[in-house]
ChimeraX commands (.cxc) that place a marker at each C-alpha (Angstrom):
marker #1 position 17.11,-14.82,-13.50 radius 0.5
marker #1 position 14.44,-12.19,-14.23 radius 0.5
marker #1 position 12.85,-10.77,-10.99 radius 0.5
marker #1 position 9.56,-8.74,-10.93 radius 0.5
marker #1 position 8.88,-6.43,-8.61 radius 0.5
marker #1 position 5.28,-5.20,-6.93 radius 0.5
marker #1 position 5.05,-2.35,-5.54 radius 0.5
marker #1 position 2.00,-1.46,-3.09 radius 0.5
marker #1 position 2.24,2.21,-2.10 radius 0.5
marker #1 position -1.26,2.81,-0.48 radius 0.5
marker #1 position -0.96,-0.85,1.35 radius 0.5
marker #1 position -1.37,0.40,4.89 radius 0.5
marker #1 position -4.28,2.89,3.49 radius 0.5
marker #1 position -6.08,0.12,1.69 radius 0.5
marker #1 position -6.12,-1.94,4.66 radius 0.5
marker #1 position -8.22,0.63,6.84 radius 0.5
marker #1 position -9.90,1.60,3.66 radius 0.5
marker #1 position -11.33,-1.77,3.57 radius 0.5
marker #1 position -12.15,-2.14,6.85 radius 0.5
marker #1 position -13.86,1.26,8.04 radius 0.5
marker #1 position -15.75,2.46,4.47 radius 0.5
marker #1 position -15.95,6.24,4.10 radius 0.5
marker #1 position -18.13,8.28,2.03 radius 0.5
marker #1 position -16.47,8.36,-1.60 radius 0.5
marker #1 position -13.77,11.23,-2.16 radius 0.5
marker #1 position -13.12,11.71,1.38 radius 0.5
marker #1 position -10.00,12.88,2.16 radius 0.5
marker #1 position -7.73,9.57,4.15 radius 0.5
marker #1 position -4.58,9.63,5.56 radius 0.5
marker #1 position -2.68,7.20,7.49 radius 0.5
marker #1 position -0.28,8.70,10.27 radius 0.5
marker #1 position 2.76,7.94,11.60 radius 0.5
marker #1 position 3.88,9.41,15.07 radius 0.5
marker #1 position 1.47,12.41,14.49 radius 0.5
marker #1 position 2.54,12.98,10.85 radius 0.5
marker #1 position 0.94,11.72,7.52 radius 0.5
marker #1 position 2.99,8.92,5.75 radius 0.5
marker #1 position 0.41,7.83,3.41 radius 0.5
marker #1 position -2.44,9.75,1.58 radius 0.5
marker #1 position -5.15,9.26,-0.56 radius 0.5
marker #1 position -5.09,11.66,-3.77 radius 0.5
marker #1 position -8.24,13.29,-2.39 radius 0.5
marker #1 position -5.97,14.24,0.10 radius 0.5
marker #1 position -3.10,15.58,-1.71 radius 0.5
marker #1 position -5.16,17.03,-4.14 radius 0.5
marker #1 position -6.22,19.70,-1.75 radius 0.5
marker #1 position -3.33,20.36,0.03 radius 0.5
marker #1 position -2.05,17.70,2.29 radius 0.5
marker #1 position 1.70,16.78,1.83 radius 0.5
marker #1 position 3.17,13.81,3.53 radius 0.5
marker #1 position 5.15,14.61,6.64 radius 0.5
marker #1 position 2.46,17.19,7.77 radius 0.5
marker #1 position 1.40,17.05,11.19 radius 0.5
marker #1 position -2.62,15.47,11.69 radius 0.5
marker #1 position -3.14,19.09,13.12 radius 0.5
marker #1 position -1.79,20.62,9.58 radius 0.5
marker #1 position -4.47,17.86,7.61 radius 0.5
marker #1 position -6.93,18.57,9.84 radius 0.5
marker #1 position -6.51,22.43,9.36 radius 0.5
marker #1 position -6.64,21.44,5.81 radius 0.5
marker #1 position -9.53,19.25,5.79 radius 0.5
marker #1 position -12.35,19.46,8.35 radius 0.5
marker #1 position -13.85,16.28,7.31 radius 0.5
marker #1 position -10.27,14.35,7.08 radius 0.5
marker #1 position -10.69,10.54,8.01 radius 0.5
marker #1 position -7.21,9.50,9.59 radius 0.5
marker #1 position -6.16,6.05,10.99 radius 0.5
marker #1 position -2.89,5.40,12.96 radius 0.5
marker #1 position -0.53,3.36,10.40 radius 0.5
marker #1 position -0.52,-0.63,11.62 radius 0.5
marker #1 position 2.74,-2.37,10.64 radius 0.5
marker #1 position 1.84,-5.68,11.78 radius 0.5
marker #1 position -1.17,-5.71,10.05 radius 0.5
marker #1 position 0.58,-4.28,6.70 radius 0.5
marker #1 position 3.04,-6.72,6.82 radius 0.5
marker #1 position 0.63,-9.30,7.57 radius 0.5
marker #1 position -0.97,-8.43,4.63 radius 0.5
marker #1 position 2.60,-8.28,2.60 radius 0.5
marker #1 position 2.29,-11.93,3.75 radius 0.5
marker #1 position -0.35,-12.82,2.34 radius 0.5
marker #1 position 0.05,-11.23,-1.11 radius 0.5
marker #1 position 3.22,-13.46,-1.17 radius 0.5
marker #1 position 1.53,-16.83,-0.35 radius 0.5
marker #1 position -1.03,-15.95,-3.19 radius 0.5
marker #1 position 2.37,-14.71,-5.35 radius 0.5
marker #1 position 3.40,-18.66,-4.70 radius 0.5
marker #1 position 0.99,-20.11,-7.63 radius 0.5
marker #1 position 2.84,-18.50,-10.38 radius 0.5
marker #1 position 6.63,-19.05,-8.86 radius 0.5
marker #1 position 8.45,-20.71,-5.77 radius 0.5
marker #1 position 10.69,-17.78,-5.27 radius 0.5
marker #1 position 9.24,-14.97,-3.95 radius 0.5
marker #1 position 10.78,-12.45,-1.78 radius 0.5
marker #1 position 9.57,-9.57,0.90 radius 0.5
marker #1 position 10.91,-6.38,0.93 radius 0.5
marker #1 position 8.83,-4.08,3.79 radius 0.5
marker #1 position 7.36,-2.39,4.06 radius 0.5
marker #1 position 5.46,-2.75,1.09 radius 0.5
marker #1 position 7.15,-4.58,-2.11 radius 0.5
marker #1 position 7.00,-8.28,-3.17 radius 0.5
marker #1 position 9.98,-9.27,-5.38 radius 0.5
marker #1 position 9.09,-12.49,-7.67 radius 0.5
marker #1 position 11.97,-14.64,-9.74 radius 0.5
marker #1 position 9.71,-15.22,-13.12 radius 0.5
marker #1 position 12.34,-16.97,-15.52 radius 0.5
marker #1 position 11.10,-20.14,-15.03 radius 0.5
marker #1 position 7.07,-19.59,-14.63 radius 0.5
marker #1 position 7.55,-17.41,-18.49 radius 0.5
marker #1 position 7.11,-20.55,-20.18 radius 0.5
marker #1 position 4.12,-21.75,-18.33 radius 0.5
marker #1 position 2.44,-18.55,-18.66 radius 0.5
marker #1 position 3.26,-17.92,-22.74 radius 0.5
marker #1 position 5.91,-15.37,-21.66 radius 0.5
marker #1 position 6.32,-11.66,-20.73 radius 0.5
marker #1 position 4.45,-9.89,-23.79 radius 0.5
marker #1 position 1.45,-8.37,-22.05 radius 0.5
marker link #1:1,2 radius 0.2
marker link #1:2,3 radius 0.2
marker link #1:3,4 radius 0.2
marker link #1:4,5 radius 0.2
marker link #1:5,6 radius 0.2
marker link #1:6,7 radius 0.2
marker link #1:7,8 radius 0.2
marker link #1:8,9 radius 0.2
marker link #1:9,10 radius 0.2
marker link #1:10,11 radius 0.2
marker link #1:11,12 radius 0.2
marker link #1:12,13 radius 0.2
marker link #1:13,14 radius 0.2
marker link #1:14,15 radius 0.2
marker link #1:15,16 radius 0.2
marker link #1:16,17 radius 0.2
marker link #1:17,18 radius 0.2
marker link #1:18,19 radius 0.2
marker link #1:19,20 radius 0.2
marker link #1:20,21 radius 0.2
marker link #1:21,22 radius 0.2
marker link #1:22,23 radius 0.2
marker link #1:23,24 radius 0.2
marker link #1:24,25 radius 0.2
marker link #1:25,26 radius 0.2
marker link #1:26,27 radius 0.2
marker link #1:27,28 radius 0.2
marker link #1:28,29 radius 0.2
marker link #1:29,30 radius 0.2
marker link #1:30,31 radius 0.2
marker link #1:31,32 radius 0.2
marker link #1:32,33 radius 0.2
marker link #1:33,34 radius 0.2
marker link #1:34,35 radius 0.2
marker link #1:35,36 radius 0.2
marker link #1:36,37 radius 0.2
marker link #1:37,38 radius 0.2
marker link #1:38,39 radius 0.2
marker link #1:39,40 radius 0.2
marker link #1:40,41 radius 0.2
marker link #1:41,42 radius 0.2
marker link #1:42,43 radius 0.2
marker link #1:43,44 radius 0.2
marker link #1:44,45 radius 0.2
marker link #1:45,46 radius 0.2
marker link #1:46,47 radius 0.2
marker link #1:47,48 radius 0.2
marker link #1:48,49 radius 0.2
marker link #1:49,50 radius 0.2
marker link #1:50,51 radius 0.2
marker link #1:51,52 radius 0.2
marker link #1:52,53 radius 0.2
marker link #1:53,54 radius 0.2
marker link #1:54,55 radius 0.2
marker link #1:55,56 radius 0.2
marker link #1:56,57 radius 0.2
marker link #1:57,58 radius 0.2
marker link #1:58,59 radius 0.2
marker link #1:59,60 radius 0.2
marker link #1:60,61 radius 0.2
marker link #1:61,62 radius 0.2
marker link #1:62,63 radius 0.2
marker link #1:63,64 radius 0.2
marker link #1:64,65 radius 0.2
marker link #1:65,66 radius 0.2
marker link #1:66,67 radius 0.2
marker link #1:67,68 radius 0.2
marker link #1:68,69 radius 0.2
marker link #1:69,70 radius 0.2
marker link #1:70,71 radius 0.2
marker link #1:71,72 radius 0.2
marker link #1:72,73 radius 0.2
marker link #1:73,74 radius 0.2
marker link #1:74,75 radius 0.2
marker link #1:75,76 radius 0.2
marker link #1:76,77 radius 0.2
marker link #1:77,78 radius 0.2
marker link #1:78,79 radius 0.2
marker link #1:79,80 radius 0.2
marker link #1:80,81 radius 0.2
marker link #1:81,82 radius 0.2
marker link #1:82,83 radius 0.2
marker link #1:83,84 radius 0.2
marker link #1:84,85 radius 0.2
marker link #1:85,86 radius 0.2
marker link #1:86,87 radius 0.2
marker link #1:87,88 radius 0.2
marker link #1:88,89 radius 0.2
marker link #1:89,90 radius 0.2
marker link #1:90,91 radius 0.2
marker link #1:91,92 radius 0.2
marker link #1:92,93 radius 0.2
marker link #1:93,94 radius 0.2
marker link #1:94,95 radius 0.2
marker link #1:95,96 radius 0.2
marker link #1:96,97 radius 0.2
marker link #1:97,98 radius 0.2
marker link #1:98,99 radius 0.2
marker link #1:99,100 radius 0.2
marker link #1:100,101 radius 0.2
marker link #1:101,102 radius 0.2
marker link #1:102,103 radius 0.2
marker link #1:103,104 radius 0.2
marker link #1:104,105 radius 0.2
marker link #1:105,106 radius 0.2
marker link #1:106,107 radius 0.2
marker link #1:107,108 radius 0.2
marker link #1:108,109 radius 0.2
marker link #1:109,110 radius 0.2
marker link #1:110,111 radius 0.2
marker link #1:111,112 radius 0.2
marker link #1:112,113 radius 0.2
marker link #1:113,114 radius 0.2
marker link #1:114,115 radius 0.2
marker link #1:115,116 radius 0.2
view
């Protein structure tokens, strides 16, 4: 067996991201009972750490953008990554909040291999 894994790190970001457009190299963090568990490198690149408080970031960064992290909706999404993970192999696996794991030993033939 040879199992791929896909990593989404800014998942829960992307989602709001994509949904409520801000101006370009705004500073965006997603928070998680009123500290930051996700950041956009705008963010950390001036000074915002996960684990600070949104009245840290906001001290921080006047014009911060912050949402208030959705799991259902990031795992929803998770979801739906996998279904689309399903047309190059039948075993695909979760792992939340924000990883697909994909068995590829049998789709390698199909696709010509690993070499990239």
């Amino acid at each position: 067996m040879l199992w791929f894994g896909v990593h989404f790190p800014l998942l829960g970001l992307e989602i709001f991201e994509r949904r409520y457009p801000t101006e370009v190299g705004s500073p965006i963090v997603l928070i998680d009972h009123g500290h930051v568990q996700i950041m956009n490198k705008r963010a950390g690149a001036i000074g915002i750490s996960i684990g600070s408080t949104l009245t840290t970031a906001h001290s921080i960064a006047a014009n911060l953008n912050h949402f208030n992290r959705d799991l259902k909706t990031e795992q929803k999404r998770l979801r739906y990554l996998a279904e689309a993970a399903y047309r190059y192999t039948s075993h695909v696996s979760l792992s939340e909040p924000n990883c697909l794991l994909m068995e590829m030993h049998a789709s390698l033939k199909l696709f010509g291999g690993i070499a990239l």
